[in-house]
C-alpha positions as CSV (number, residue, x, y, z in Angstrom):
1,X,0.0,0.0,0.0
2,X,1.4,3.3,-1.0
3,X,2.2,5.9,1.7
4,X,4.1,8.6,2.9
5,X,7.5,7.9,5.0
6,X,9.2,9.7,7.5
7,X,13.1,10.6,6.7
8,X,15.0,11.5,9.5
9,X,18.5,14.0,8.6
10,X,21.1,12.5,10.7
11,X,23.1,16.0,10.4
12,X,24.7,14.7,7.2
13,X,22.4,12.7,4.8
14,X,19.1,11.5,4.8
15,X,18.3,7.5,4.3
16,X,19.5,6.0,1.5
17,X,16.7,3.5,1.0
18,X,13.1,5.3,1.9
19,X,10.4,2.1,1.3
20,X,12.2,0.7,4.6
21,X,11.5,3.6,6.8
22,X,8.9,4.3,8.7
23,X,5.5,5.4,7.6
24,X,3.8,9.0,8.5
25,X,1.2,8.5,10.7
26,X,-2.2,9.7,9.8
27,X,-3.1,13.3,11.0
28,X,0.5,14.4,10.7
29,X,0.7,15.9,8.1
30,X,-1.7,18.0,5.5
31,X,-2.4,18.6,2.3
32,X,-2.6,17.8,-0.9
33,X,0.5,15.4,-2.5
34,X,1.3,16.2,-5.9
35,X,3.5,13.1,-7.4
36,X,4.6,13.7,-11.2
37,X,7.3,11.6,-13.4
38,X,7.2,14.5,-15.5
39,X,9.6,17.1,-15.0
40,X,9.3,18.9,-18.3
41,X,10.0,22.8,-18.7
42,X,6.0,23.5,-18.7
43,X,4.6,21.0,-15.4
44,X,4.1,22.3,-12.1
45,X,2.2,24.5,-10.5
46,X,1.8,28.4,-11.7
47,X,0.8,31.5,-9.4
């Protein structure tokens, strides 16, 4: 099941390997995700 994970910054890196970390817990965070594999000139959001 897709979800959100938690990445911790050790003061140097963040994990190397995020689908073994640990998952956000509901109600911690809001919003709306916006996932793209598209990162053309002309995606994104415009304001």
């Amino acid at each position: 099941m897709p979800s959100y994970k938690e990445l911790t910054f050790n003061g140097e890196t963040y994990p190397l390997n995020p689908s073994v970390q640990s998952d956000v817990k509901n109600g911690k965070i809001k919003g709306v995700g916006i996932i793209s594999d598209d990162f053309s000139e002309y995606t994104g959001i415009k304001f």
